[in-house]
N, CA and C atoms of all chains as a GROMACS GRO file, in nm:
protein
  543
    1UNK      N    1   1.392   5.374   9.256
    1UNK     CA    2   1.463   5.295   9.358
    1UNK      C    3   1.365   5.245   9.463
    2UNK      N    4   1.427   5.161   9.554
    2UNK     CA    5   1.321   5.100   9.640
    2UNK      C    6   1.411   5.061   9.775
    3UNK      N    7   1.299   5.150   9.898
    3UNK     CA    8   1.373   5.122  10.000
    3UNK      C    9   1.415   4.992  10.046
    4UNK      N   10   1.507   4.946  10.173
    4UNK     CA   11   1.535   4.845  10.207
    4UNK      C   12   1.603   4.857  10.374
    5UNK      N   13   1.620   4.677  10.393
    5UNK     CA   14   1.740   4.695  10.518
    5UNK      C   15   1.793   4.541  10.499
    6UNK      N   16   1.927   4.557  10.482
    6UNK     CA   17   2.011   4.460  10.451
    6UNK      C   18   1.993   4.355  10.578
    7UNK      N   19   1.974   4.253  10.556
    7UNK     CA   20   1.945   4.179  10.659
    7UNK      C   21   2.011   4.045  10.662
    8UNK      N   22   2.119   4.059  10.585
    8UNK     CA   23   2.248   3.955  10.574
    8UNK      C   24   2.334   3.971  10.462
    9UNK      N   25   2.392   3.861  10.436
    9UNK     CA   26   2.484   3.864  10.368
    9UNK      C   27   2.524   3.699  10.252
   10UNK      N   28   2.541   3.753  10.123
   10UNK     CA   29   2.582   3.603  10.045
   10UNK      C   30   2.726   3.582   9.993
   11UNK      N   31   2.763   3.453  10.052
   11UNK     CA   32   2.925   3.454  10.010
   11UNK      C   33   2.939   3.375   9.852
   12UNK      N   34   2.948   3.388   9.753
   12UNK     CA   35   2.946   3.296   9.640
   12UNK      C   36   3.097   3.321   9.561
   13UNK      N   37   3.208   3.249   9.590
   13UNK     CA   38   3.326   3.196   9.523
   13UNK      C   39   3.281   3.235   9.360
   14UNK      N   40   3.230   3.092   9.331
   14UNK     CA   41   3.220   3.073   9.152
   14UNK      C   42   3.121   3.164   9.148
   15UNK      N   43   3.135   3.254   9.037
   15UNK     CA   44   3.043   3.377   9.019
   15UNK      C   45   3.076   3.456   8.891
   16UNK      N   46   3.021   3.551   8.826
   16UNK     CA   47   3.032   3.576   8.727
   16UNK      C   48   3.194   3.654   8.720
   17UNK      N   49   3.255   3.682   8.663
   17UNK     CA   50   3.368   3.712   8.667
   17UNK      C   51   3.390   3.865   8.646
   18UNK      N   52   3.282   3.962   8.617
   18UNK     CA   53   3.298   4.128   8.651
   18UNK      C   54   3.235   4.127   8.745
   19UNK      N   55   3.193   4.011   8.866
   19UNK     CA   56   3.136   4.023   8.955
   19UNK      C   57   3.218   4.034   9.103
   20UNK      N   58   3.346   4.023   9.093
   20UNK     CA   59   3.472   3.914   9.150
   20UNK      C   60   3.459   4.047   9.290
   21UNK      N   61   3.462   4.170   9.240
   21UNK     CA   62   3.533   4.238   9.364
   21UNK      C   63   3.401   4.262   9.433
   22UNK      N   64   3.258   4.238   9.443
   22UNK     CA   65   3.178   4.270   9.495
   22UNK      C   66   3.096   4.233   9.594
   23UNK      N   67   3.016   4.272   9.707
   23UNK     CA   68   2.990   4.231   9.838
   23UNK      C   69   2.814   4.184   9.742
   24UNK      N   70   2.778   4.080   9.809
   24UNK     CA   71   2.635   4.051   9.775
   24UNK      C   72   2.522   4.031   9.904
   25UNK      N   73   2.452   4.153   9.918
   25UNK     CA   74   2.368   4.145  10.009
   25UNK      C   75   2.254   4.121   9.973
   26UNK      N   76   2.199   4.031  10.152
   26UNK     CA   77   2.016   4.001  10.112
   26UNK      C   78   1.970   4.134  10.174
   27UNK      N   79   1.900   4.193  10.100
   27UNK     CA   80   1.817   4.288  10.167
   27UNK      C   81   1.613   4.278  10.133
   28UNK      N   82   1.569   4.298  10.256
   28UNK     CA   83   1.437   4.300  10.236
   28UNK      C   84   1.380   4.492  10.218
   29UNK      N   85   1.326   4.439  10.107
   29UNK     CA   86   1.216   4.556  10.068
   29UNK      C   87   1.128   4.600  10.174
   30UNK      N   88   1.110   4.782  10.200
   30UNK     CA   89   1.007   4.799  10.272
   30UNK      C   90   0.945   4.930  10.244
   31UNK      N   91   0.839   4.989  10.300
   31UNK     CA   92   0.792   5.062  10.277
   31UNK      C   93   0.785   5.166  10.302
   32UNK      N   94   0.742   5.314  10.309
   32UNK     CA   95   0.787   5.460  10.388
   32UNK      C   96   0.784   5.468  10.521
   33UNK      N   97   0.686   5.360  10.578
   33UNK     CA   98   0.640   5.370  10.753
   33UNK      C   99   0.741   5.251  10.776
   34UNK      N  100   0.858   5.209  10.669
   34UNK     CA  101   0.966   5.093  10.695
   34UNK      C  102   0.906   4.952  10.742
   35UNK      N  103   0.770   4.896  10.708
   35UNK     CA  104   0.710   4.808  10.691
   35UNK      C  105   0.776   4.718  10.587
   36UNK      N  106   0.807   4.556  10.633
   36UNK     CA  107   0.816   4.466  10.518
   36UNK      C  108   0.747   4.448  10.439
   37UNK      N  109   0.776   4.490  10.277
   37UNK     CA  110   0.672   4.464  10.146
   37UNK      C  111   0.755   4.360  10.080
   38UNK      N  112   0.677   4.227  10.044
   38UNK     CA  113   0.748   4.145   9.972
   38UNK      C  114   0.858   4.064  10.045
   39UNK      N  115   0.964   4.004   9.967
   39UNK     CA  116   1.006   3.898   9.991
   39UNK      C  117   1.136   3.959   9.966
   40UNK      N  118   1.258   3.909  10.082
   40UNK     CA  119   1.411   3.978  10.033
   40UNK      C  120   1.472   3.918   9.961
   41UNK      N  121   1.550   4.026   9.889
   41UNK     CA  122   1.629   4.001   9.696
   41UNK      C  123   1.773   4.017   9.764
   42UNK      N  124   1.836   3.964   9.686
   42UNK     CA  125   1.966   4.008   9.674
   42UNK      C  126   1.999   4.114   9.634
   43UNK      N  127   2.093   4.191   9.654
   43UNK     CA  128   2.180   4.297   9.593
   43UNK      C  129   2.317   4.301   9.557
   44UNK      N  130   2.398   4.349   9.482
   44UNK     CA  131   2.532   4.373   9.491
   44UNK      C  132   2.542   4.543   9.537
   45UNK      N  133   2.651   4.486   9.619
   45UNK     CA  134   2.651   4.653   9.737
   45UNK      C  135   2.775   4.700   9.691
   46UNK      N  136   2.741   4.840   9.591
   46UNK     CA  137   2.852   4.897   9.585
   46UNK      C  138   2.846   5.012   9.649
   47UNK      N  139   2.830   5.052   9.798
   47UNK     CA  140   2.855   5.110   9.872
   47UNK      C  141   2.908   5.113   9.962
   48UNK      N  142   2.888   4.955  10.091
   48UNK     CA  143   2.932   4.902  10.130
   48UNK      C  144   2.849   4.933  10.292
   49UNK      N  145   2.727   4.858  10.237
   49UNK     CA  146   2.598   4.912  10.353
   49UNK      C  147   2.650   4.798  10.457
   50UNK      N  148   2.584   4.768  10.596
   50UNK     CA  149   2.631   4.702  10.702
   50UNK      C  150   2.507   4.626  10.723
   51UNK      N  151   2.493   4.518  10.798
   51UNK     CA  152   2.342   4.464  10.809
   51UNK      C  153   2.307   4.514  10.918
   52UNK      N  154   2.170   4.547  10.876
   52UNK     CA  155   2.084   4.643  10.958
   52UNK      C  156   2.047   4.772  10.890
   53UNK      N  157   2.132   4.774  10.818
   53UNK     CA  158   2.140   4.970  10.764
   53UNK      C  159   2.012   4.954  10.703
   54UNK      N  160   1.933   5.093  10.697
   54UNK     CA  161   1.841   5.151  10.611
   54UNK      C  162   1.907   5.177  10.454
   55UNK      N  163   1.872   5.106  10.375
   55UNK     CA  164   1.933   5.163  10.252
   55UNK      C  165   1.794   5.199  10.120
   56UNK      N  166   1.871   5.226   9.999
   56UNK     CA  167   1.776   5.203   9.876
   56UNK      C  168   1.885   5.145   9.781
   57UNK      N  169   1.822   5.061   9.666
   57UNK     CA  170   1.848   4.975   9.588
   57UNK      C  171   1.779   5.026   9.436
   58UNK      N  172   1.863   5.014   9.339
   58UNK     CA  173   1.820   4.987   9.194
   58UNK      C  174   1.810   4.871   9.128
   59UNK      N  175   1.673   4.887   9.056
   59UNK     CA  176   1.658   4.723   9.003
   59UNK      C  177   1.699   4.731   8.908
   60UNK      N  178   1.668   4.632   8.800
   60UNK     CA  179   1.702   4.606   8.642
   60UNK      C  180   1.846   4.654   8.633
   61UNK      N  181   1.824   4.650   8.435
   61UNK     CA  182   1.932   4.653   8.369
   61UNK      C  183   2.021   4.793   8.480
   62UNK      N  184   1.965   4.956   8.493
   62UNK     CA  185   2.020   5.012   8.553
   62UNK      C  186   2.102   4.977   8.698
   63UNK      N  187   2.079   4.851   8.734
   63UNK     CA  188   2.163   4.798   8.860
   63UNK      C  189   2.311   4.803   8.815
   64UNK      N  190   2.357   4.776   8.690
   64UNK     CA  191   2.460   4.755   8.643
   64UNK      C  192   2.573   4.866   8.673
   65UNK      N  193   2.489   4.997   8.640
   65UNK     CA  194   2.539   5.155   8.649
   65UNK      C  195   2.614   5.180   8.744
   66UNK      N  196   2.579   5.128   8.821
   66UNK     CA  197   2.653   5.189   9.025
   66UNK      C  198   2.763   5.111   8.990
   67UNK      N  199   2.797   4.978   8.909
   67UNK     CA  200   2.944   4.930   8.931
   67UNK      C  201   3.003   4.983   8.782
   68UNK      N  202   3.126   4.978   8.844
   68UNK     CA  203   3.269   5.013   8.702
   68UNK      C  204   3.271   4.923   8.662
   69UNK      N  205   3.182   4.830   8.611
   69UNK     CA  206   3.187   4.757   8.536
   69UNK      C  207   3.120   4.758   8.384
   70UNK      N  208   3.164   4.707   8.250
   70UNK     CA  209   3.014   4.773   8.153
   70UNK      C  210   2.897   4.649   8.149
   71UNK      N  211   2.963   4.542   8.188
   71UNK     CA  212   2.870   4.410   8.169
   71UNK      C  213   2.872   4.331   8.265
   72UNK      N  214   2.774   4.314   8.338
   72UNK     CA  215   2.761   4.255   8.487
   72UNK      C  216   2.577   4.213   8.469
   73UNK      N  217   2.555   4.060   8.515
   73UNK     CA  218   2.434   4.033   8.514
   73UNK      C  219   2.390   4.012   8.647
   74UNK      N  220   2.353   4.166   8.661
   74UNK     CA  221   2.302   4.212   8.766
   74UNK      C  222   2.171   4.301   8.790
   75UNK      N  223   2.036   4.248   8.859
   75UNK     CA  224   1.954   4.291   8.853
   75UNK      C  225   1.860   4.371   8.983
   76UNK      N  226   1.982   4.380   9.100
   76UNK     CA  227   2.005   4.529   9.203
   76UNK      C  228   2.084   4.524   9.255
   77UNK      N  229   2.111   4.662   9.317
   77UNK     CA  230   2.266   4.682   9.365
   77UNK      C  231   2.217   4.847   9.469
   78UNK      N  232   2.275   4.803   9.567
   78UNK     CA  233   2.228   4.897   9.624
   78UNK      C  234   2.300   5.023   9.588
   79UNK      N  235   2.246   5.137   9.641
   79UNK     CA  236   2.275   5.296   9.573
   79UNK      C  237   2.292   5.391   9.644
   80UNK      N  238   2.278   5.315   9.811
   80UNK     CA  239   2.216   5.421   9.874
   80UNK      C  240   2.199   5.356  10.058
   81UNK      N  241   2.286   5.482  10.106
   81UNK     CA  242   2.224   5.457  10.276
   81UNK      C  243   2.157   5.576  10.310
   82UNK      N  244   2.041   5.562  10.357
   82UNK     CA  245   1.901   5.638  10.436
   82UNK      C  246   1.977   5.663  10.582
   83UNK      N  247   1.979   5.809  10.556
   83UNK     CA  248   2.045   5.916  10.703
   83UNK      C  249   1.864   5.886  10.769
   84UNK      N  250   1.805   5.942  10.681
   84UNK     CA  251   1.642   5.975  10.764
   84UNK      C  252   1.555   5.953  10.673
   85UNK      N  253   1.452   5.973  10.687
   85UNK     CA  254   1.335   5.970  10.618
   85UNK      C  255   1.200   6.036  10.642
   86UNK      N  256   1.115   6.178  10.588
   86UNK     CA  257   1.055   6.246  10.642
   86UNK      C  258   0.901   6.225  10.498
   87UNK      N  259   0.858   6.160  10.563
   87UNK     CA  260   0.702   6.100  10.497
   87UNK      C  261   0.584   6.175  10.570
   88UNK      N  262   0.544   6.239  10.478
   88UNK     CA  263   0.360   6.272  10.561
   88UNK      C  264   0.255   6.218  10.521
   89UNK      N  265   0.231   6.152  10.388
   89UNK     CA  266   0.129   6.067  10.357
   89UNK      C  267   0.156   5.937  10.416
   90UNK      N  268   0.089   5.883  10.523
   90UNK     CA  269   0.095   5.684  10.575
   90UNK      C  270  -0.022   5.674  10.518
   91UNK      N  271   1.840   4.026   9.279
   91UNK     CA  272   1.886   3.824   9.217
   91UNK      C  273   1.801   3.770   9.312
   92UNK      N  274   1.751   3.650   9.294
   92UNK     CA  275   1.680   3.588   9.360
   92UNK      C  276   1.789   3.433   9.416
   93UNK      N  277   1.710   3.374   9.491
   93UNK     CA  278   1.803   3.275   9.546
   93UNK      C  279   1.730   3.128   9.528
   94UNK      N  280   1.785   3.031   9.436
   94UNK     CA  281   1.686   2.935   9.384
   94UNK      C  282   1.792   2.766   9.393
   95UNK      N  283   1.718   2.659   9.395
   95UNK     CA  284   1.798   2.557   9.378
   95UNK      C  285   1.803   2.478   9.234
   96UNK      N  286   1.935   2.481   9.152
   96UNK     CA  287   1.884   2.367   9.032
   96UNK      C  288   1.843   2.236   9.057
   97UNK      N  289   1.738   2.212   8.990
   97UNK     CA  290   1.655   2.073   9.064
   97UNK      C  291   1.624   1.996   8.909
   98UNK      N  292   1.705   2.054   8.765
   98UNK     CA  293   1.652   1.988   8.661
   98UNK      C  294   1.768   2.077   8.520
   99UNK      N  295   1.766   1.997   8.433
   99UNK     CA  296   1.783   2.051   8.299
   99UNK      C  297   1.692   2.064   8.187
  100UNK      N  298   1.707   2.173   8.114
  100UNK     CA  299   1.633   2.101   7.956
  100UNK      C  300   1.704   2.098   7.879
  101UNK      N  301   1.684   2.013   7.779
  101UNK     CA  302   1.723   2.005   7.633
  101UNK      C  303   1.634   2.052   7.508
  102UNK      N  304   1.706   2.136   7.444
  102UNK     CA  305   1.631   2.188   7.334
  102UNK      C  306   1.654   2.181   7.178
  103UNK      N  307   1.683   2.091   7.120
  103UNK     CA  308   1.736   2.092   6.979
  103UNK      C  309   1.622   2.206   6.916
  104UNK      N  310   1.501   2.202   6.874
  104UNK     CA  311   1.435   2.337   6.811
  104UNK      C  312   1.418   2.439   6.851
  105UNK      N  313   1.510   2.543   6.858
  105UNK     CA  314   1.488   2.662   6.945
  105UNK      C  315   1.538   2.734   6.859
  106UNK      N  316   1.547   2.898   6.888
  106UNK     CA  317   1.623   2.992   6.835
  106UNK      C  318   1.696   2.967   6.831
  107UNK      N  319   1.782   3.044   6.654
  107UNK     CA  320   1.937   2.959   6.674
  107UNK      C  321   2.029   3.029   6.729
  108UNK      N  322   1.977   3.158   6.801
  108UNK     CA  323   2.063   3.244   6.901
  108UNK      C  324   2.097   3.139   7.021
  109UNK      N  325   2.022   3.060   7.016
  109UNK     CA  326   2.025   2.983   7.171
  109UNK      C  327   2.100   2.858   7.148
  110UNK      N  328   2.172   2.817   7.049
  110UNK     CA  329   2.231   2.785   7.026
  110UNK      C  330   2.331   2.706   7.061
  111UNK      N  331   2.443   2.637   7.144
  111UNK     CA  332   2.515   2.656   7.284
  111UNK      C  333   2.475   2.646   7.401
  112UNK      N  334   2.369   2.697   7.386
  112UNK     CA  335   2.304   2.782   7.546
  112UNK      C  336   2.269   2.626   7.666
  113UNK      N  337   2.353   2.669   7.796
  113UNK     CA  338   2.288   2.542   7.872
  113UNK      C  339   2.158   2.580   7.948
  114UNK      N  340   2.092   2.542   7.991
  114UNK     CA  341   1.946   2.577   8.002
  114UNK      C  342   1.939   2.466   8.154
  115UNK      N  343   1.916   2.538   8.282
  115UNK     CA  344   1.895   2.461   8.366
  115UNK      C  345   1.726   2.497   8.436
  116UNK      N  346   1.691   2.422   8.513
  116UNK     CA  347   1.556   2.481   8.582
  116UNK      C  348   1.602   2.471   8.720
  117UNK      N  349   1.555   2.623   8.773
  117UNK     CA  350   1.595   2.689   8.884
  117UNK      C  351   1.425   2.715   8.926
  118UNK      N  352   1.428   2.635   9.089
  118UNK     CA  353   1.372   2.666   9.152
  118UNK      C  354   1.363   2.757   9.314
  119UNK      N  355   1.305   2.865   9.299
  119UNK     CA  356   1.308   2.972   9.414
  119UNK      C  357   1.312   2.895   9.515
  120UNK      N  358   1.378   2.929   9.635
  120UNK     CA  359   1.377   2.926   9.759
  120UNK      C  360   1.381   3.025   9.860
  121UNK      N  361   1.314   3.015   9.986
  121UNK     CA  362   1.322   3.152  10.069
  121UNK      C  363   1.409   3.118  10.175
  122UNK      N  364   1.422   3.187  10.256
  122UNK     CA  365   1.599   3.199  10.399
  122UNK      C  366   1.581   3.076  10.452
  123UNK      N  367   1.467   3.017  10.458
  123UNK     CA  368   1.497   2.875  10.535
  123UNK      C  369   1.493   2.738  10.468
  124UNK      N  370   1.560   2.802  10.327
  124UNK     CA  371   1.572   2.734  10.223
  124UNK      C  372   1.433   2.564  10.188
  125UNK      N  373   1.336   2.659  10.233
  125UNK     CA  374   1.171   2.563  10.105
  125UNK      C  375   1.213   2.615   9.997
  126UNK      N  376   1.156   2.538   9.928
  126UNK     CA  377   1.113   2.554   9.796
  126UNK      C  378   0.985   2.663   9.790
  127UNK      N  379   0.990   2.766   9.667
  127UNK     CA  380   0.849   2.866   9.706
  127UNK      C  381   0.770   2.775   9.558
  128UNK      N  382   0.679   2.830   9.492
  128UNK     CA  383   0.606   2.836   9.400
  128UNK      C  384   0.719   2.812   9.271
  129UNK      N  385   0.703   2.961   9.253
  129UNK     CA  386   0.763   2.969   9.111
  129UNK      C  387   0.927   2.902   9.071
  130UNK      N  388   0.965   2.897   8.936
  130UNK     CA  389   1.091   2.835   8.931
  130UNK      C  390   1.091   2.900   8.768
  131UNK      N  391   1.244   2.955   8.726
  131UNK     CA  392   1.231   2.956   8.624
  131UNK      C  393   1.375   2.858   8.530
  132UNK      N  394   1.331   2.843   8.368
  132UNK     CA  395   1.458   2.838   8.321
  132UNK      C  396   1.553   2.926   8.264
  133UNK      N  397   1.674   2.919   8.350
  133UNK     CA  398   1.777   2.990   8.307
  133UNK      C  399   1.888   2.962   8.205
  134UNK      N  400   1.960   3.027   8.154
  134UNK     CA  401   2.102   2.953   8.133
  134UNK      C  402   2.232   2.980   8.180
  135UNK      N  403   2.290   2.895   8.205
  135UNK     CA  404   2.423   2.894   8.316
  135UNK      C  405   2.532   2.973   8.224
  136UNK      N  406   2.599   3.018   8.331
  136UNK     CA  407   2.723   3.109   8.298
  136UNK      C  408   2.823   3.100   8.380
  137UNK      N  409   2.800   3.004   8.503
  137UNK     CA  410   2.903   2.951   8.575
  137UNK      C  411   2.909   2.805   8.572
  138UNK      N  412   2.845   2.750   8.520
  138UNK     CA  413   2.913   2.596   8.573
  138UNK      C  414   2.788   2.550   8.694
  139UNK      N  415   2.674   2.567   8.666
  139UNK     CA  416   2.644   2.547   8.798
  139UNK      C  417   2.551   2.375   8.740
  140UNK      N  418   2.568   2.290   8.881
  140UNK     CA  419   2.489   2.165   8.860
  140UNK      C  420   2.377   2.141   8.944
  141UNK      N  421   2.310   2.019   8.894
  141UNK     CA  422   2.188   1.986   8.972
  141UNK      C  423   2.220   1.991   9.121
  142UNK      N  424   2.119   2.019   9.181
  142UNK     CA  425   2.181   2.015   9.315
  142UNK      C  426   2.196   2.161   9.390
  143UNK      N  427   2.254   2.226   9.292
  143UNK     CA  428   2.355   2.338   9.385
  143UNK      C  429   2.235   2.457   9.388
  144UNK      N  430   2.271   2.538   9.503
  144UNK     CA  431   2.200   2.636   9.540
  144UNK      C  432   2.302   2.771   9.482
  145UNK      N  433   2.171   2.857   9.383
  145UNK     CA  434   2.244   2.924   9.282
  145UNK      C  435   2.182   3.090   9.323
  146UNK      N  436   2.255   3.208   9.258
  146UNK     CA  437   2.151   3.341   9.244
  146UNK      C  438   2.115   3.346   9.104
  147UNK      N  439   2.019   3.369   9.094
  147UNK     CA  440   1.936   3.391   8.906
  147UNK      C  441   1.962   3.552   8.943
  148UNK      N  442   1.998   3.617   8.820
  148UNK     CA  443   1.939   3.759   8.755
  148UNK      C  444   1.808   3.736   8.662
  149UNK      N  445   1.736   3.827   8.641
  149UNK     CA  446   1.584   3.831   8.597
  149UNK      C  447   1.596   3.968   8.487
  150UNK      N  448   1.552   3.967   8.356
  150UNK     CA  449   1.492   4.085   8.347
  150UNK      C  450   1.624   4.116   8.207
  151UNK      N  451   1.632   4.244   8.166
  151UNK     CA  452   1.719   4.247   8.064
  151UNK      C  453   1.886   4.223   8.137
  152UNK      N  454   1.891   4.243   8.262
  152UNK     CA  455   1.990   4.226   8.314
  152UNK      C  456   2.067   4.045   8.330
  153UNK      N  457   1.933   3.966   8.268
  153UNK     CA  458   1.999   3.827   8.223
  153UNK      C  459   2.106   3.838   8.098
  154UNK      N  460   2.071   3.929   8.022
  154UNK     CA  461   2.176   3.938   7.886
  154UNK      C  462   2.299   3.995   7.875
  155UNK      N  463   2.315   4.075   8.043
  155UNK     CA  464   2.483   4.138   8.053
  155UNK      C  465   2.584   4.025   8.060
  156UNK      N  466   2.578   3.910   7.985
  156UNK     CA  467   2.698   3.812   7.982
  156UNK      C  468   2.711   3.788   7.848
  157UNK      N  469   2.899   3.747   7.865
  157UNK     CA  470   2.950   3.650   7.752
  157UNK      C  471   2.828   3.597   7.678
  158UNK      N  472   2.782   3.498   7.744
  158UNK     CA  473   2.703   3.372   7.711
  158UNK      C  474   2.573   3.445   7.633
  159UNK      N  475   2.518   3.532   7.694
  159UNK     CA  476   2.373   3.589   7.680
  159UNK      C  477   2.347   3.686   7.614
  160UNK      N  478   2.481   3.760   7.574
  160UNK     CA  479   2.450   3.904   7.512
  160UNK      C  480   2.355   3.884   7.356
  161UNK      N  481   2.310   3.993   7.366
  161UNK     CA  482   2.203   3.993   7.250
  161UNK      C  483   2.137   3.866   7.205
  162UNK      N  484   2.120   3.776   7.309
  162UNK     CA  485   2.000   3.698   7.283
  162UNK      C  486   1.858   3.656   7.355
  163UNK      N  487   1.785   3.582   7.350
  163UNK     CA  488   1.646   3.638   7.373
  163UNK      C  489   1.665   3.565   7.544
  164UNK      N  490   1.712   3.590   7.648
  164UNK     CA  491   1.727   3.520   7.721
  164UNK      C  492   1.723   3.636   7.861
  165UNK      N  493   1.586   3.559   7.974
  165UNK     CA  494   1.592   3.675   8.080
  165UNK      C  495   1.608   3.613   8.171
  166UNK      N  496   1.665   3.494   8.211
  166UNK     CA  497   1.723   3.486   8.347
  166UNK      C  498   1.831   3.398   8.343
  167UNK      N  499   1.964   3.422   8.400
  167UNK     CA  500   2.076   3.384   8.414
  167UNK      C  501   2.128   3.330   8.535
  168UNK      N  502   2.211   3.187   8.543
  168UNK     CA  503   2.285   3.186   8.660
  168UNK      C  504   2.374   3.265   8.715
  169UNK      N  505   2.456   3.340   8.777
  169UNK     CA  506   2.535   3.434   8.788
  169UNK      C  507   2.635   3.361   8.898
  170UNK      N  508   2.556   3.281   9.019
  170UNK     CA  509   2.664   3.289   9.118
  170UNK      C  510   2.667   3.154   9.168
  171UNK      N  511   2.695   3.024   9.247
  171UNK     CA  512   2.687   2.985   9.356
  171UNK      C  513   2.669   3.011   9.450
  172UNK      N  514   2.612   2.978   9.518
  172UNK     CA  515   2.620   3.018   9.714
  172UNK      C  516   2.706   2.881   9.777
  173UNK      N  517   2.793   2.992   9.805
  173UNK     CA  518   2.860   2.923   9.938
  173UNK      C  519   2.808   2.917  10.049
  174UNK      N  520   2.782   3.091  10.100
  174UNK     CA  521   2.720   3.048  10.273
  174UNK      C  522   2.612   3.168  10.204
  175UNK      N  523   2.508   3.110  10.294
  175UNK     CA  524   2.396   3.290  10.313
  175UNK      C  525   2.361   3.296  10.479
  176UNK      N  526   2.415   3.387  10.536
  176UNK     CA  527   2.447   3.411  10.644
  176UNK      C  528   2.298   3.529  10.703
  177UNK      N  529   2.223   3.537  10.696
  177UNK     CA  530   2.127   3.602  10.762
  177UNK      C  531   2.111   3.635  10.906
  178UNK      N  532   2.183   3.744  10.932
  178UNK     CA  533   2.249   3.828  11.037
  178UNK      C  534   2.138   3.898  11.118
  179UNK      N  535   2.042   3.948  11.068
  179UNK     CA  536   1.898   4.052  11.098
  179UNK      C  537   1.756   4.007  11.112
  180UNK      N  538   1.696   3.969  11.234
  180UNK     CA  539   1.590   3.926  11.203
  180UNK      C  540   1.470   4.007  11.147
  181UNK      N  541   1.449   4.026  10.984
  181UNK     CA  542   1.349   4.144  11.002
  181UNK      C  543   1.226   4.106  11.011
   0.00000   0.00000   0.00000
């Protein structure tokens, strides 16, 4: 998984159709000291993170897993809100 | 998913004949203040989407969780339209 912080939100109507009940957030990738790495992805949030939240995200085919769905072309979805985070290697 | 604009089609009569059907648009990346970045790939649509419209691609084996795509050789998919992208957080 790979940390993040949701930093908006995408509204898309026409969309895949096991996609219908789901929130789609932009979240940017970051790192243990919560540094921006890379460029922000979308997610489908089946948790129901808030913008701003600290979260983590699954990529690939396993993005699919977190929803009740069996076939969804979906390639992350978040998994996860970060209470804390306790790192000793920076 | 990444966030890209269709800016083109292809046509393919010699291809796999899994691909068959398949509509095939070219999707180019864009970042929050909607440029154009570098890369762009071709996908194939699963919504209806046209030149013009600002779309989300899936990437990766997770292009083949559709109707349209299952079990064929195909890794990036249209999935959505964008209506609004609302970027709430300055990070």
């Amino acid at each position: 998984m790979i940390l993040g912080k949701v930093i908006g939100t995408i509204w898309a109507t026409r969309k895949y159709e096991t996609l219908n009940s789901y929130k789609m957030q932009l979240v940017q990738p970051l790192n243990s000291q919560q540094q921006k790495i890379g460029e922000p992805i979308i997610a489908v949030d089946t948790i129901g993170a808030g913008p701003g939240e600290l979260i983590f995200y699954a990529t690939s085919s396993e993005a699919v897993i977190a929803m009740e769905v069996d076939m969804a072309p979906v390639d992350a979805s978040i998994v996860g809100i970060v209470d804390s985070i306790y790192s000793e290697i920076n | 998913m990444f966030l890209g604009k269709v800016i083109g089609t292809v046509w393919s009569t010699r291809k796999d004949e899994k691909l068959i059907g398949s509509k095939f648009l070219i999707v180019k990346e864009l970042d929050l203040e909607n440029n154009f970045k570098t890369d762009f790939v071709v996908a194939v649509d699963s919504v209806g989407a046209g030149v013009g419209e600002i779309v989300l691609c899936a990437t990766g084996s997770s292009a083949r969780q559709t109707n349209q795509t299952k079990d064929k050789p195909v890794d990036a998919v249209i999935m959505a339209i964008v209506d609004k992208l609302d970027v709430s957080v300055k990070s």
